[in-house]
C-alpha positions as CSV (number, residue, x, y, z in Angstrom):
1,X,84.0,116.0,92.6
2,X,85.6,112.6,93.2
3,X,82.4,109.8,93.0
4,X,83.0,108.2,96.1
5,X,83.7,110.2,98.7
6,X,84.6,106.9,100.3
7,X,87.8,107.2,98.4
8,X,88.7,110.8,99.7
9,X,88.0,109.8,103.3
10,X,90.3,106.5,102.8
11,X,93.1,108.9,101.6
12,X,92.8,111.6,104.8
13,X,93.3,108.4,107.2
14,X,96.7,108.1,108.9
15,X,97.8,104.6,107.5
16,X,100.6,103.2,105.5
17,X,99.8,103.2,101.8
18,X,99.6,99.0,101.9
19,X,96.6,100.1,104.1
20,X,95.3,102.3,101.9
21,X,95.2,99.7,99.1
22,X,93.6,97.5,100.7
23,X,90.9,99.5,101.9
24,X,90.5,100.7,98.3
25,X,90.6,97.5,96.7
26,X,87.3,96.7,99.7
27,X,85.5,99.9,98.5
28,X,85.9,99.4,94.9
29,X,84.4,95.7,95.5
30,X,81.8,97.2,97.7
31,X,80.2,100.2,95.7
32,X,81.2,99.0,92.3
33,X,81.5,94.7,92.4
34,X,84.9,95.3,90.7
35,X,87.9,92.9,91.8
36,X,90.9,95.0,91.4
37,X,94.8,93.3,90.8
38,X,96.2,96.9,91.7
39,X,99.7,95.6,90.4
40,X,98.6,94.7,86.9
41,X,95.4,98.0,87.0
42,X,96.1,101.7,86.0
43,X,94.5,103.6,89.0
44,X,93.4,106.6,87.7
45,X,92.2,109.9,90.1
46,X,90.3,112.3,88.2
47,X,89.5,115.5,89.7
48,X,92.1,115.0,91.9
49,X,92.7,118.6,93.2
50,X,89.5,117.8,95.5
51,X,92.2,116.0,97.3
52,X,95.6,116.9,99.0
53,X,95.8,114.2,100.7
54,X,95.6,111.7,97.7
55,X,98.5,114.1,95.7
56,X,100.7,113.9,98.8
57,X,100.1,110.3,98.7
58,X,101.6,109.9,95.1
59,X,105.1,110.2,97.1
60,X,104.2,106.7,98.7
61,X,103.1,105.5,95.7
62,X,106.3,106.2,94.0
63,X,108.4,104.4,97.0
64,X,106.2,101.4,97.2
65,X,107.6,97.8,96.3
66,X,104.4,97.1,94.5
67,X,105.0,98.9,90.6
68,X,101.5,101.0,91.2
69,X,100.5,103.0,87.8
70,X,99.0,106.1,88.7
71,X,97.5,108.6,86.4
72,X,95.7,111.6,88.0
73,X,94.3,114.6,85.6
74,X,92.1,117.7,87.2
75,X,90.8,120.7,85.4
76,X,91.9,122.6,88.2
77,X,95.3,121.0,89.3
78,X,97.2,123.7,88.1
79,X,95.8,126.0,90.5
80,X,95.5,123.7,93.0
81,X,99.1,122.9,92.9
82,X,100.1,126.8,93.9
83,X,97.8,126.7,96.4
84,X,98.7,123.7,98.4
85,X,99.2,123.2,102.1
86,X,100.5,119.8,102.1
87,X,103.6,118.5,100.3
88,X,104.1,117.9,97.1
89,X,105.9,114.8,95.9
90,X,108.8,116.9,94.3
91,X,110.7,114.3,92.2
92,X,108.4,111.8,92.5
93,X,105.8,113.1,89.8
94,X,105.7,113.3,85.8
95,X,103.7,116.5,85.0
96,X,102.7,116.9,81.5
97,X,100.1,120.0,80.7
98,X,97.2,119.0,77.9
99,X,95.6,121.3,76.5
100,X,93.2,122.1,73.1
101,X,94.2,124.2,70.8
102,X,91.0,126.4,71.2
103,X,88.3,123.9,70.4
């Protein structure tokens, strides 16, 4: 579950991604007192397969000016990922699969 469900809200909106970033940037500063340079900052998403709307998004990400660095790991993405009712960002998207080797 993503702690701030601020974040997931942010993400279902219908604004551009510039939007979205900057609204981030204000909730991050709000909840947590941290000043983010998103340009020069790894965002990372964990859990992220609470959200469909923040995978689609990784599309925009991916075609913004601004060099964003996006990591997003779930321990049920893999599911998720057959499951999904939105669009995923074909071509846009590294995956790799981790996994333990039975620890």
């Amino acid at each position: 579950m993503f702690e701030s469900e601020n974040i997931v809200e942010l993400f279902e909106r219908k604004i551009s991604i510039i939007e979205k970033i900057k609204l981030l940037k204000v909730i991050l500063k709000s909840e947590r007192n941290i000043d983010i340079d998103f340009e020069n900052t790894v965002i990372f998403f964990d859990e992220v397969q609470e959200s469909e709307e923040i995978i689609s998004s990784l599309k925009y990400f991916n075609e913004s000016e601004v060099p964003y660095k996006i990591i997003c790991a779930g321990s049920l993405l893999g599911v998720k990922l057959k499951r999904m009712t939105k669009a995923f960002p074909v071509g846009k998207v590294d995956i790799i699969n981790m996994r333990t080797n039975g620890l």
